[in-house]
C-alpha positions in Angstrom: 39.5 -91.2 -16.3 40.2 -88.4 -13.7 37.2 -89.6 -11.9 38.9 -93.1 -11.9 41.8 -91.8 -10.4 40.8 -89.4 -8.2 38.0 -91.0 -6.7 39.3 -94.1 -6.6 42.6 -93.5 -4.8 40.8 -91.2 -1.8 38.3 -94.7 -2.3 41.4 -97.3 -1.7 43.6 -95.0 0.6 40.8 -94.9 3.5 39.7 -98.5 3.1 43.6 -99.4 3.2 44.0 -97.2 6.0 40.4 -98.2 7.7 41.8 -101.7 7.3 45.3 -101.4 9.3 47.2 -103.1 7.2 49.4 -100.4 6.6 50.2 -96.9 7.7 50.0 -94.1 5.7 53.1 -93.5 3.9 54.3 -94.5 0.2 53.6 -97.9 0.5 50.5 -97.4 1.2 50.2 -94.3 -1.2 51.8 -97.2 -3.6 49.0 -99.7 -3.3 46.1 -97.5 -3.2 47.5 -95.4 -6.8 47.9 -98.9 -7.8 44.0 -99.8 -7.1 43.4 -96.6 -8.8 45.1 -96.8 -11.8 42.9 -100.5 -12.4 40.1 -98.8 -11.7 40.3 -95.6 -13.7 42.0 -98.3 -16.5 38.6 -100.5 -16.3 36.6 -97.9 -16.3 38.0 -96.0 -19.2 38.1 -99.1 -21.8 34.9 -99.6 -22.9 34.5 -96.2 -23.2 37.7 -95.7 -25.3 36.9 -98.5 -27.8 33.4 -97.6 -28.6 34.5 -93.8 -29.2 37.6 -95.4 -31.5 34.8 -97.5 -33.3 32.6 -94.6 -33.9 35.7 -92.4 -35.2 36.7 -94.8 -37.8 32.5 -96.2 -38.8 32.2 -95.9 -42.3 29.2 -96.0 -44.6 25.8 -97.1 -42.7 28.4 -97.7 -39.9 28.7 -94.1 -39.4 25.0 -93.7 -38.9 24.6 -96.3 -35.9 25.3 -93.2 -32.7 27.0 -94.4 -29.6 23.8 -97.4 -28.8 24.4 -98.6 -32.1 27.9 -98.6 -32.4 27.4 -100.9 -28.5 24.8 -102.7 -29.6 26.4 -103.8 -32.8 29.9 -104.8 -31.3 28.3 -106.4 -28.7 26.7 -108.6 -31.3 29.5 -109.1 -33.4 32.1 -109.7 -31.1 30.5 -110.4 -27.1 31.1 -108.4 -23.9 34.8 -108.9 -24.3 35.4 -106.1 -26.9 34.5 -103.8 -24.5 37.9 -104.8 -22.8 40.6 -104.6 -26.5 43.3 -103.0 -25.4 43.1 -102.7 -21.7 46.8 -104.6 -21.4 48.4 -101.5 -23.4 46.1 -98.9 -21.8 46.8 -100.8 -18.4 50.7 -100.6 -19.0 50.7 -97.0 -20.1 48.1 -95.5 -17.4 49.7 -97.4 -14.4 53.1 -95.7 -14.2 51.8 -92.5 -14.8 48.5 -93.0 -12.3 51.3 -94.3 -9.4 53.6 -91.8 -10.2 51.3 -88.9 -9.5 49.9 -89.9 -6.7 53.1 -90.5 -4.9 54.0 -86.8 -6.2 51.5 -85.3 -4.9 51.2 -87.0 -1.4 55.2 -85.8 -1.2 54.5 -82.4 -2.3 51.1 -81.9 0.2 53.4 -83.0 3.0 56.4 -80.3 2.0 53.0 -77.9 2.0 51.5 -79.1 5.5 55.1 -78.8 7.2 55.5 -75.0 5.6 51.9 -74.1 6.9 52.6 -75.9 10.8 55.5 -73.7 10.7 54.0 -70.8 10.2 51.1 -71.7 12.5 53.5 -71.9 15.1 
């Protein structure tokens, strides 16, 4: 998940920024943690629902490993399961992805004002 975030709002902050549509500040701070927070929310998923279905396999179930467990859902149930619950992960990672973000662009700009100033 950190590699969701992370990566992904340094990813959507310079293509925002590359774009010009516009500059940096917390709007744009707003929009790229937004991006982020899908991406680290998509990413996640499929991940999160396979390691939930191999936590509660029981019987011959509990023998299948992680390509069995995939295999078998994705035979059972299609592509799509890889995807239950993204709404409630969506809805709880979001805030707290946005929120972060705009935290710590506020705090590395206290940071970069206290080091200019004692630069100077």
């Amino acid at each position: 998940m950190n590699v969701g975030q992370m990566g992904g709002y340094d990813l959507f902050k310079r293509l925002l920024l590359s774009l010009n549509i516009l500059p940096d500040g917390p709007a744009l701070q707003t929009a790229a943690s937004f991006c982020a927070g899908t991406l680290s929310t998509t990413l996640v998923t499929p991940v999160d629902v396979i390691k939930s279905r191999i936590q509660n396999a029981r019987g011959a179930d509990a023998q299948l490993g992680i390509m069995g467990m995939i295999s078998k859902s994705l035979k059972a149930d299609g592509p799509s399961v890889l995807f239950r619950g993204w709404t409630p992960a969506f809805l709880r990672l979001q805030p707290q992805t946005t929120l972060l973000f705009l935290f710590f662009e506020q705090f590395k700009g206290i940071i970069d004002k206290q080091r200019e100033a004692k630069l100077k």
